[in-house]
TILOVEX-25305 format. One record per residue (C-alpha): residue number from 1; y negated, z negated, x negated. Coordinates in Angstrom, 1 decimal. Layout:
BEGIN
NUM Y Z X
...
//
This chain:
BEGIN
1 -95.9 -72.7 -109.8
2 -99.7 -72.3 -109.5
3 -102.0 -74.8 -107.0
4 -104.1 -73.9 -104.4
5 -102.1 -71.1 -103.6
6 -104.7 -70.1 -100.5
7 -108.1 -71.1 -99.7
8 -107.3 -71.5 -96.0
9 -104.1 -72.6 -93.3
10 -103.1 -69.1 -92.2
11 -101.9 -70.3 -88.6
12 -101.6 -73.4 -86.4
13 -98.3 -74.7 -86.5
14 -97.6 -74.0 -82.7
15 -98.0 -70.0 -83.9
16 -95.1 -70.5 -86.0
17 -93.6 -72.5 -83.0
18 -94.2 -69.9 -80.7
19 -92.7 -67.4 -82.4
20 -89.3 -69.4 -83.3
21 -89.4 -69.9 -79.4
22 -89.5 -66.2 -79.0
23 -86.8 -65.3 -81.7
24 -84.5 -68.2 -80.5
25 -84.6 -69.0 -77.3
26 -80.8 -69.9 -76.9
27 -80.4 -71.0 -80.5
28 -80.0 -75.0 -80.7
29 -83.0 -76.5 -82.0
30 -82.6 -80.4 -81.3
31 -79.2 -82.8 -81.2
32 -78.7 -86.0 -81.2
33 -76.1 -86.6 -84.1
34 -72.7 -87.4 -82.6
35 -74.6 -87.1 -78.8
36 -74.7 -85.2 -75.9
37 -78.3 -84.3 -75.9
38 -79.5 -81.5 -77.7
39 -82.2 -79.0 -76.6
40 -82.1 -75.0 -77.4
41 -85.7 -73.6 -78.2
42 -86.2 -72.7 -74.5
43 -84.7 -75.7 -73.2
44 -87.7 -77.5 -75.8
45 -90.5 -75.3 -74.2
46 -89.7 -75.6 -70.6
47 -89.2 -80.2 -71.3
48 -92.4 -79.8 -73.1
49 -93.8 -77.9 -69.6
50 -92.4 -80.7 -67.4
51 -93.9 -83.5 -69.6
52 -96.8 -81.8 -69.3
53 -97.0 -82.0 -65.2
54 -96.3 -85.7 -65.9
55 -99.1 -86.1 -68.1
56 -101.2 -84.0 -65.4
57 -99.9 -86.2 -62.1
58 -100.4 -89.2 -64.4
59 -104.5 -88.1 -64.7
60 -104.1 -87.9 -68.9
61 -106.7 -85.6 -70.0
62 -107.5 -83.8 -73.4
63 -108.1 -86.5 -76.3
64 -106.1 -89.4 -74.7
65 -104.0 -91.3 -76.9
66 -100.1 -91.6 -75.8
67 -98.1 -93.5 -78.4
68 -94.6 -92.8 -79.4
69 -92.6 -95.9 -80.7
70 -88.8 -96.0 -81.1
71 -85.8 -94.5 -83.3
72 -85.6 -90.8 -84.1
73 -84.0 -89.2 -81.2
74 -84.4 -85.3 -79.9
75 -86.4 -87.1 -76.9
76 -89.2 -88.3 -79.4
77 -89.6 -85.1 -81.0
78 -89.9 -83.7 -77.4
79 -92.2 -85.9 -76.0
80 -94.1 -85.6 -79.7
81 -94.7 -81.9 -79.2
82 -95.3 -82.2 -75.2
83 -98.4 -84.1 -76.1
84 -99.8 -82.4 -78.9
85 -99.6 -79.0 -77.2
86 -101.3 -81.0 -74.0
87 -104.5 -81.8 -76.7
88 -104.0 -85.5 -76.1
89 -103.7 -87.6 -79.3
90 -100.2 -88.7 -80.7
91 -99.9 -92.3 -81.9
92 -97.1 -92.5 -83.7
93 -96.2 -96.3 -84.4
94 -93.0 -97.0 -86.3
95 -90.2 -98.9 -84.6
96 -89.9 -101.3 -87.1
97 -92.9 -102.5 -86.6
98 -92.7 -106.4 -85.2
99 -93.7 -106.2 -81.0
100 -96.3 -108.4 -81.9
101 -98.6 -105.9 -83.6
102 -97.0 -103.0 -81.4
103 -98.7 -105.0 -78.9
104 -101.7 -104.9 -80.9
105 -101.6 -101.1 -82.1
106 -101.4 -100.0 -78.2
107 -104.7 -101.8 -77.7
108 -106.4 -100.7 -80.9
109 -105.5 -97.4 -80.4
110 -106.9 -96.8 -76.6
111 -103.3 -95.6 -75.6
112 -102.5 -95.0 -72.0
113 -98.9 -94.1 -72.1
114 -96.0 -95.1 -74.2
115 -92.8 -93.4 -75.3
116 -90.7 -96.3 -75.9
117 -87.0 -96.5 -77.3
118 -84.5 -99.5 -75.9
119 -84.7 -101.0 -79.0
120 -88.2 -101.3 -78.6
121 -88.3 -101.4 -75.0
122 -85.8 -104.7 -75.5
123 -88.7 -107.0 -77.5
124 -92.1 -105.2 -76.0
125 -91.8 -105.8 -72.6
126 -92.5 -109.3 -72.4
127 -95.5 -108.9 -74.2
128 -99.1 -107.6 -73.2
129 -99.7 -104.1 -72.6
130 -103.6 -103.6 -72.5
131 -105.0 -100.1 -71.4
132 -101.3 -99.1 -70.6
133 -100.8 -97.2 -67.5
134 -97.5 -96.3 -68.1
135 -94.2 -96.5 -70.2
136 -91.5 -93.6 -70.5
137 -88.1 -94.1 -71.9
138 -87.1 -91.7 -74.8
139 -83.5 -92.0 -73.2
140 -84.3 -89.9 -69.9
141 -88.0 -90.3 -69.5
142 -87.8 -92.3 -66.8
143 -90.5 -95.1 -66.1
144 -89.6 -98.3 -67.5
145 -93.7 -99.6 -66.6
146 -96.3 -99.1 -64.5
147 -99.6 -100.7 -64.0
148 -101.0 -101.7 -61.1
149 -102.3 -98.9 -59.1
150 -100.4 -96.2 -60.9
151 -97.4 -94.1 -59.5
152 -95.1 -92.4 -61.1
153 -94.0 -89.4 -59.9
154 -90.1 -88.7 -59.6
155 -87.9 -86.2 -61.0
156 -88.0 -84.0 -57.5
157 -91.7 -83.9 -57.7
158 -91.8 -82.7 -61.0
159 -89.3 -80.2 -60.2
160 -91.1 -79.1 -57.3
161 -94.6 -78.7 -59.1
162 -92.3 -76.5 -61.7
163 -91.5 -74.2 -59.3
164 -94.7 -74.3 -58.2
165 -96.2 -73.3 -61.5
166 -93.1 -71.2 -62.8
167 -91.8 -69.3 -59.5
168 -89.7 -67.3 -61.7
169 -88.9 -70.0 -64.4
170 -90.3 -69.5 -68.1
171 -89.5 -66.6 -70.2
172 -89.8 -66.5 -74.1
173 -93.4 -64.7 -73.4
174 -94.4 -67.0 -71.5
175 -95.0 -69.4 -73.9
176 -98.2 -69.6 -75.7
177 -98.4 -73.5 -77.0
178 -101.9 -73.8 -78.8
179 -104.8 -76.7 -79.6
180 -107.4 -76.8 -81.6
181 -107.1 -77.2 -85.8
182 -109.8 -79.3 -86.2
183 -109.5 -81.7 -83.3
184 -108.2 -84.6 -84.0
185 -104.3 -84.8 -82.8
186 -102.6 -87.6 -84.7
187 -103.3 -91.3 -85.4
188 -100.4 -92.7 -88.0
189 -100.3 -96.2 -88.4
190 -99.4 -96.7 -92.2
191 -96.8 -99.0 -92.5
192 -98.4 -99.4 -96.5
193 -96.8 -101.8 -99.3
194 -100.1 -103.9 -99.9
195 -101.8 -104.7 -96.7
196 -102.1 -104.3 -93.2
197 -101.8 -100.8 -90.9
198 -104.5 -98.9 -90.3
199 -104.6 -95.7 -88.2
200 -105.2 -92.4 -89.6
201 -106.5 -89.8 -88.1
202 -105.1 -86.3 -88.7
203 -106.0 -83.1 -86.7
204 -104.0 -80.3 -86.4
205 -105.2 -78.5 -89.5
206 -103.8 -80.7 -91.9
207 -100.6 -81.0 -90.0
208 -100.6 -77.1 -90.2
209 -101.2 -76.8 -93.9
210 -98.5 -79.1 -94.6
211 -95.9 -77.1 -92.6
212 -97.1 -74.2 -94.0
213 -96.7 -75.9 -97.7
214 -92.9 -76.6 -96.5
215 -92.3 -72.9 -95.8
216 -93.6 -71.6 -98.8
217 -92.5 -73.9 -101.2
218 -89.2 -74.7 -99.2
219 -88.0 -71.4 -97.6
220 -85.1 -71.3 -95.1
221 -83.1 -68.9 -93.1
222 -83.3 -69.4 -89.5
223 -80.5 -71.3 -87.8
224 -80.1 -73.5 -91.1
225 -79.2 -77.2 -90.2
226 -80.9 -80.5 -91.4
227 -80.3 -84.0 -90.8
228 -83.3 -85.7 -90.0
229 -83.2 -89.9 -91.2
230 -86.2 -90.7 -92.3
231 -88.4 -92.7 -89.2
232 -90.3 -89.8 -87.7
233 -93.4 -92.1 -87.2
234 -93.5 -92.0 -91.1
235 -95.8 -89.1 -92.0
236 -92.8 -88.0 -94.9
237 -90.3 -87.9 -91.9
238 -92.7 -86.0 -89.4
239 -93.5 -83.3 -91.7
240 -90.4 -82.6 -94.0
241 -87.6 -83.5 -91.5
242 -89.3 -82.0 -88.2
243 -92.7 -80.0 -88.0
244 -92.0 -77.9 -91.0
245 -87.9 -77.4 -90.5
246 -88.3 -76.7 -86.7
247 -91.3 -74.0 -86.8
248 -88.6 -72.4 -89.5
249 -85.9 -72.0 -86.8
250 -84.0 -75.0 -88.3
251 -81.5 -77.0 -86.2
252 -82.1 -80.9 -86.4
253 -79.8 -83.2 -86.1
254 -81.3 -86.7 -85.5
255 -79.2 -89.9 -86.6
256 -80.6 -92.4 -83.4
257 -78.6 -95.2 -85.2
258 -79.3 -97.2 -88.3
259 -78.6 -94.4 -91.2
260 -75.7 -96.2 -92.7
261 -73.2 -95.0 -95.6
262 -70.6 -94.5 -93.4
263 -72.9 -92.8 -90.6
264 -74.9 -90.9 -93.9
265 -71.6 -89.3 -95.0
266 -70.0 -88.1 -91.4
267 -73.4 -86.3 -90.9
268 -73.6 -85.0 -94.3
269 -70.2 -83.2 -93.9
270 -70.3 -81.9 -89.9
271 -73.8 -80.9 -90.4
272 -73.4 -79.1 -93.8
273 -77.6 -79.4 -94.5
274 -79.7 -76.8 -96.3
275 -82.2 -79.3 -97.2
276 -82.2 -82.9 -97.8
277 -85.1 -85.5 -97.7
278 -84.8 -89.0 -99.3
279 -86.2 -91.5 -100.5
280 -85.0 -92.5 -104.5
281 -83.4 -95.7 -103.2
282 -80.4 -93.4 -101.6
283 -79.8 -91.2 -104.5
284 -80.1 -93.9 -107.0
285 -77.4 -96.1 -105.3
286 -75.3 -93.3 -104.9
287 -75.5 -92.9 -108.6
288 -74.9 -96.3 -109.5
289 -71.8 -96.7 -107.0
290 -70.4 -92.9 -107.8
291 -71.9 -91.7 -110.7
292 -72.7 -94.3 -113.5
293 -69.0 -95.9 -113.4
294 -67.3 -92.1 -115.2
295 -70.7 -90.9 -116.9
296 -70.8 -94.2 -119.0
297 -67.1 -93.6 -120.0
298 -67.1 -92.8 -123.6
299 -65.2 -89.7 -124.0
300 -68.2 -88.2 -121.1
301 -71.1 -89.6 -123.2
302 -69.7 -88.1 -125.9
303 -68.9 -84.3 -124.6
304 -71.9 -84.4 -122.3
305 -74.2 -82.4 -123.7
306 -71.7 -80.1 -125.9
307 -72.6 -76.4 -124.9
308 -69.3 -75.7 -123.6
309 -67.2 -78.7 -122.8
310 -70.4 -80.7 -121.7
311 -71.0 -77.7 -119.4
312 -68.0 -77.9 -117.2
313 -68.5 -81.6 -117.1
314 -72.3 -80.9 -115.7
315 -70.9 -78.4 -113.6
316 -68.1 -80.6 -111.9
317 -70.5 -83.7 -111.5
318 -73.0 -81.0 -109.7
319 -70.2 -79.9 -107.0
320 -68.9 -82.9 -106.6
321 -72.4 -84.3 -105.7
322 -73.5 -81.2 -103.6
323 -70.4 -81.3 -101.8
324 -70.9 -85.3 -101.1
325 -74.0 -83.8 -99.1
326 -71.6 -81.1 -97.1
327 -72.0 -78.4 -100.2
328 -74.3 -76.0 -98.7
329 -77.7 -78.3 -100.1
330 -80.0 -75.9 -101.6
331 -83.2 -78.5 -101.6
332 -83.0 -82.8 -102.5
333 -86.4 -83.3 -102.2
334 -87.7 -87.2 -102.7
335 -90.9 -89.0 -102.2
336 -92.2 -92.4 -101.4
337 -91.7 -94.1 -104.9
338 -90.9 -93.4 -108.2
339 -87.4 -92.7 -109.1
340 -85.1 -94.1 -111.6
341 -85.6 -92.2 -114.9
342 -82.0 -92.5 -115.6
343 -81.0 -91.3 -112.5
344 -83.8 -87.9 -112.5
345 -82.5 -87.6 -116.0
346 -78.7 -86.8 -115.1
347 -80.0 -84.9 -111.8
348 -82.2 -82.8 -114.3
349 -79.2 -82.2 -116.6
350 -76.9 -80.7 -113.9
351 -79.1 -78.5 -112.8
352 -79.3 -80.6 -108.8
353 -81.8 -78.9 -107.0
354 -84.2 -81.5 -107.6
355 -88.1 -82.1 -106.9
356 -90.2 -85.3 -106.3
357 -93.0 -84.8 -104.0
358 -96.5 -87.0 -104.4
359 -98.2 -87.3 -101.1
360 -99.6 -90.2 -98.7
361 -100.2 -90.8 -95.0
362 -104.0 -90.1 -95.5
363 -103.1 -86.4 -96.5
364 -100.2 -85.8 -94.0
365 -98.8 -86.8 -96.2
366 -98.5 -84.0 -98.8
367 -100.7 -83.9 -101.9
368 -98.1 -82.9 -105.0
369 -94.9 -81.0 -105.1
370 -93.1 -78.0 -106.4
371 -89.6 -76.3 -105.4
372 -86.9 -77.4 -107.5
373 -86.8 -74.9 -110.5
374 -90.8 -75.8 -111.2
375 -90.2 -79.5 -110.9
376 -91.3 -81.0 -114.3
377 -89.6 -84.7 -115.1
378 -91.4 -87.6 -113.9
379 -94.3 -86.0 -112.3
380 -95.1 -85.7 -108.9
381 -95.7 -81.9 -108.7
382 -99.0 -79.5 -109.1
383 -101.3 -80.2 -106.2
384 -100.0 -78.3 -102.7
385 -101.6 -74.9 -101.1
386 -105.5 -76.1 -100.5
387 -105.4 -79.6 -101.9
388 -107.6 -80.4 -105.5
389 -106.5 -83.2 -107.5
390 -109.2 -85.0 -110.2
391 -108.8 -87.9 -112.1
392 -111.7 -90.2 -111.9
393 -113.2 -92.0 -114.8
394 -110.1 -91.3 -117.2
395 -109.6 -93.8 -120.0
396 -108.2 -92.8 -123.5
397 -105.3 -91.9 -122.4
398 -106.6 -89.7 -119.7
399 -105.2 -92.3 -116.7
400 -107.7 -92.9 -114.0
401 -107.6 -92.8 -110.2
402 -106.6 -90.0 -108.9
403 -109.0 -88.4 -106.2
404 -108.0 -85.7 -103.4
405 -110.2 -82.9 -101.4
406 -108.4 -80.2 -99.4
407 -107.4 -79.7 -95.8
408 -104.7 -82.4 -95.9
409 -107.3 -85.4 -96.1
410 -107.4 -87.2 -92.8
411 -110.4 -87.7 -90.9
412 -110.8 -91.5 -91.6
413 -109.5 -94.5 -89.8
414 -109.5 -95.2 -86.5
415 -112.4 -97.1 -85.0
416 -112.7 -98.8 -88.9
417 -115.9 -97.0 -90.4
418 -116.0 -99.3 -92.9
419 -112.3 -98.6 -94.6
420 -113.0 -94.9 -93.8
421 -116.4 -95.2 -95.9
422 -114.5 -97.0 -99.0
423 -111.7 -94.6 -98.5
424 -113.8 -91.6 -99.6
425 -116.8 -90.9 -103.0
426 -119.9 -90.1 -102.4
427 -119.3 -86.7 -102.8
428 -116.6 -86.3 -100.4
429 -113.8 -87.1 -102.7
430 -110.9 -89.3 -101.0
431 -109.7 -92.1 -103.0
432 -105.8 -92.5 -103.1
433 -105.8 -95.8 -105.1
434 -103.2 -94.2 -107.3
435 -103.5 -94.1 -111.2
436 -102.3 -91.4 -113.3
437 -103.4 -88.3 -115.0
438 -102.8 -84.4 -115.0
439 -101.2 -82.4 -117.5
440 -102.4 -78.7 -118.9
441 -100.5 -77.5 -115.8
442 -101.7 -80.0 -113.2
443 -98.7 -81.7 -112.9
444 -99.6 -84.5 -111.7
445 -98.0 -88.3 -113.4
446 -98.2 -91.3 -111.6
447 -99.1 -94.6 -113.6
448 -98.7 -97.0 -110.9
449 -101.1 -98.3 -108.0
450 -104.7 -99.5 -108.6
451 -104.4 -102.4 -106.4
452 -101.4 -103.7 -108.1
453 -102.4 -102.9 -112.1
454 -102.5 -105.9 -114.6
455 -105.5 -106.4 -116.9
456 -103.5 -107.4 -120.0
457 -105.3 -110.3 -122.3
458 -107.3 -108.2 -124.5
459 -108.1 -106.0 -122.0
460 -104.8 -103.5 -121.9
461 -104.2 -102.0 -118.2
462 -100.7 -102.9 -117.8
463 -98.6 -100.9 -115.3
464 -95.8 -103.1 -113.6
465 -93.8 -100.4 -112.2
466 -93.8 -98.9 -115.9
467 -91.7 -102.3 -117.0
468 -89.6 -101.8 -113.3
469 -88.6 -98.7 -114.5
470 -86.8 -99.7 -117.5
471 -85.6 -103.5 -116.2
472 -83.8 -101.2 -113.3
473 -81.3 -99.8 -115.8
474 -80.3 -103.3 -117.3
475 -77.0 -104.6 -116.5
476 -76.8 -106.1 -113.5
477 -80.5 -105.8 -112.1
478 -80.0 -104.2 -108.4
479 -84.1 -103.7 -108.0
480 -86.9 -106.1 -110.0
481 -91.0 -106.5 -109.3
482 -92.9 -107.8 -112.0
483 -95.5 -109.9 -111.1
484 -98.4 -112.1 -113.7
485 -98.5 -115.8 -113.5
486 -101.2 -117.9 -114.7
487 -101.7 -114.9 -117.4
488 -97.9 -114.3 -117.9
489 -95.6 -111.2 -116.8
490 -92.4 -112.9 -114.6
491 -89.9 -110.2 -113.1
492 -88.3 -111.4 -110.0
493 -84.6 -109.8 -109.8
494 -82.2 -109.1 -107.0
495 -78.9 -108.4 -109.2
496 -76.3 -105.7 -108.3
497 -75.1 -107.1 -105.4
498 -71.4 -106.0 -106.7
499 -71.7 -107.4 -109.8
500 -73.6 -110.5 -108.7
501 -70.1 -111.0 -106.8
502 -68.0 -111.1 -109.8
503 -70.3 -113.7 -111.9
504 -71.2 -117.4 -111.5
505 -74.6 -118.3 -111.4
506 -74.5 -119.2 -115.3
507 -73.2 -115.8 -116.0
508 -75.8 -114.2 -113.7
509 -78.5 -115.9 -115.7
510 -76.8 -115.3 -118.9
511 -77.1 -111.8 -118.3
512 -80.7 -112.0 -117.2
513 -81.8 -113.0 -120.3
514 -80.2 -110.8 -122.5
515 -81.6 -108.2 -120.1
516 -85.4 -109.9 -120.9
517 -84.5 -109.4 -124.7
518 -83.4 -105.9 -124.5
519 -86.3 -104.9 -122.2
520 -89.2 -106.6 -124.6
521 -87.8 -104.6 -127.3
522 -88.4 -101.8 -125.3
523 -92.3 -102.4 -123.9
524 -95.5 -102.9 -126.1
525 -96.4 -106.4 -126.8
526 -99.3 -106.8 -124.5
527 -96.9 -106.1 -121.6
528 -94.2 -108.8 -122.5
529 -92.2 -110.1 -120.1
530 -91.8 -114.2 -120.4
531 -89.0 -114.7 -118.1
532 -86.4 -113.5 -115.3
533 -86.6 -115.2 -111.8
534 -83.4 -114.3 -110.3
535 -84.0 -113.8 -106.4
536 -81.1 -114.7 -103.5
537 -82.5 -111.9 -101.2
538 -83.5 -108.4 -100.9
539 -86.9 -107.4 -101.3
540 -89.0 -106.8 -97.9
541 -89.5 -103.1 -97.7
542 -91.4 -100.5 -95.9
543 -89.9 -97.8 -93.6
544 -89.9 -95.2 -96.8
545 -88.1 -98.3 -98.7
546 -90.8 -99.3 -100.9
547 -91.5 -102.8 -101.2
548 -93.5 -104.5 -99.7
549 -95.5 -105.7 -103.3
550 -98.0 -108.3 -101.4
551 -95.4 -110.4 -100.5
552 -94.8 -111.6 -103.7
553 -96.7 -113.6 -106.4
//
């Protein structure tokens, strides 16, 4: 697969919306998984209409910010594309986010309205709403708030001022949903793994190009299904599971409650997905649970890569694990962290329509990736259409921070000129904070993050998630961060929660250290590890499940 396939976005995404709306007008195009509510394409365009009466009765003009916070739900979606095609400003804040700083982001970010979910709803409105006019319900978009001095206008006068404007109702033609690439139309407020949020600014071009990326590199027959359960305020989520599915024709189903096993599989099998999108945490406990317990029998190990009895093997593990995903899965794409080499390994060997994606909020988000039969091991892809990738001030080993340009890079932070100043080179070159290098191909291989790299004792860059990787497949080691201490390596553990339950304590620890002995044997002496710290609880983690590195020392 060749970079920079382009040298510009061929269409806003609304083009390609506009033309789905056309094709599909009575096609599904948004359900609630295991709800009532769903929308067909013209029942999306003529919500989107009414919303935008709201906004107009409500006095929001071009460039206002209206924030969307709550669970994924075909109401967020909705209200996300009601506003964008308005030309106010999205600002997408992630439900798990503590009310607290919601609080906070609604002031930083100059919204006037909110889209708010119950869940939301339940802990923010006690708490200050500053520059809010207004807040909607992504249930029924109802008001839930008003400030003083504002009214609201009811369902009947919103249906009145739509016959007004649409005598005859809407007609596929009649939609012609547009704004302007380079204005800005998104702020995302990272939820990040070593700091605080900050809100990025995307416009519409970058949003295009991504979605345009998805259809190239991802193709799909209209009328496909997805499940959408990554948080749609995550940049990953927005793109991969909404914009770029939906202006294919896709139908999305949106899981509104936690995504849990049990929930994960109903949806998998009813909703039979073309594509899935995950983060390494789901597939790698799937192969721990299902997988790793009859690949390390013997007899497997020992026929597994035989070129004909090793090949049915592969073959059976493949269907059984498409078909654990409803068996019509033609894409498992992942992102967001690194992924078990173990685990990649065995999806690499069946032939699982495997491809890990590099990207970050600040390029929304997309920066690497490749469809599945170009996917190279352990990298995260050749740079997407219109993005270049350098590697800045390589060492020996050609591993240096790895620089972006292209139409994904966002337009800086919001009201923070002196992050959005650091964020970028003098020469215009955006700084991801990533390490890694390039192969011949420009495959791109990430080393680990600048921030949290080790300066070994004679000078040696040590790479902690390089050590995670391999304590991970140790016995009994559920997920580890290594961390230096007074000039030492320490790796914190949080075992195998089902193994953990069949040892004692003394076993437990036993275990850890003949995990430490096996894993020093397998890391260069500069990077030794002096000792496991066994922890009772689960790592904090971000939304996209990595964790949350800064709260640990």
């Amino acid at each position: 697969m060749r970079s920079n396939w382009k040298k510009y976005m061929e269409k806003h995404y609304f083009e390609y919306l506009n033309g789905v709306m056309n094709r599909q007008w009575d096609d599904v195009a948004l359900s609630d998984f295991g709800e009532d509510k769903e929308y067909t394409f013209g029942g999306l365009a003529q919500e989107m209409l009414r919303l935008h009466i709201l906004f107009k009765k409500l006095g929001i003009e071009k460039g206002d910010k209206i924030a969307i916070a709550g669970r994924n739900c075909a109401n967020w979606a909705v209200a996300y594309l009601a506003i964008s095609s308005y030309e106010a400003v999205v600002v997408s804040i992630l439900q798990d986010f503590k009310a607290d700083d919601i609080s906070r982001l609604l002031e930083h970010s100059d919204s006037k309205l909110l889209f708010v979910g119950p869940y939301v709803w339940h802990e923010l409105q006690n708490h200050e709403l500053a520059g809010v006019e207004a807040a909607v319900s992504l249930v029924d978009f109802s008001p839930l708030y008003q400030a003083e001095g504002v009214p609201f206008p009811d369902t009947k006068e919103i249906d009145e001022a739509f016959q007004r404007f649409y005598p005859r109702g809407i007609e596929p033609e009649d939609i012609h949903f547009t704004a302007n690439p380079d204005a800005l139309c998104l702020i995302n407020y990272t939820s990040g793994s070593t700091g605080s949020p900050k809100g990025v600014m995307l416009n519409s071009r970058s949003l295009s190009n991504n979605v345009e990326v998805g259809m190239k590199m991802l193709p799909v027959d209209p009328g496909q299904r997805l499940v959408s359960m990554l948080p749609l305020a995550h940049m990953f989520g927005q793109i991969c599971e909404f914009l770029y599915p939906l202006c294919s024709g896709t139908h999305i189903y949106f899981l509104t409650k936690s995504p849990t096993p049990s929930i994960l599989l109903k949806a998998m099998q009813e909703v039979q997905p073309y594509l899935v999108v995950t983060v390494p945490l789901v597939i790698e406990k799937i192969h721990k649970k299902s997988l790793d317990p009859m690949l390390s029998k013997k007899v497997i190990r020992a026929f597994w890569h035989t070129p004909i009895i090793g090949q049915i093997i592969r073959k059976r593990v493949k269907r059984a694990l498409k078909n654990a995903f409803g068996g019509r899965l033609r894409y498992f794409i992942c992102g967001g962290a690194a992924m078990n080499p173990v685990v990649e390994k065995c999806l690499l060997d069946i032939h699982f329509p495997l491809s890990i994606g590099y990207g970050m909020t600040e390029c929304g988000p997309l920066i690497g990736g490749n469809p599945p039969k170009y996917f190279k091991a352990r990298s995260g892809g050749v740079p997407v259409m219109n993005m270049e990738v350098r590697i800045d001030e390589p060492n020996a080993e050609g591993i240096g921070e790895i620089l972006v340009k292209g139409e994904n890079v966002m337009m800086g932070y919001y009201k923070n000129p002196e992050a959005t100043k650091a964020a970028f080179t003098d020469d215009g070159w955006m700084r991801t904070g990533d390490l890694g290098c390039l192969d011949k191909k420009k495959n791109i291989f990430i080393k680990g993050r600048n921030k949290t790299m080790i300066l070994g004792a004679s000078g040696q860059n040590i790479y902690p998630e390089e050590i995670e990787d391999k304590l991970n497949n140790q016995a009994g080691v559920g997920e580890s961060l290594v961390v230096e201490r007074e000039g030492k390596l320490v790796a914190l553990v949080f075992p195998d929660e089902t193994l953990a339950k069949r040892m004692t304590l003394e076993e437990l620890q036993k275990q850890m250290r003949e995990n430490l002995q096996k894993l020093n044997k397998l890391i260069p002496g500069y990077s030794q590890v002096s000792d496991i710290e066994i922890k009772e609880e689960p790592f904090e983690k971000t939304p996209k499940k990595s964790i949350k590195r800064f709260l640990y020392k």
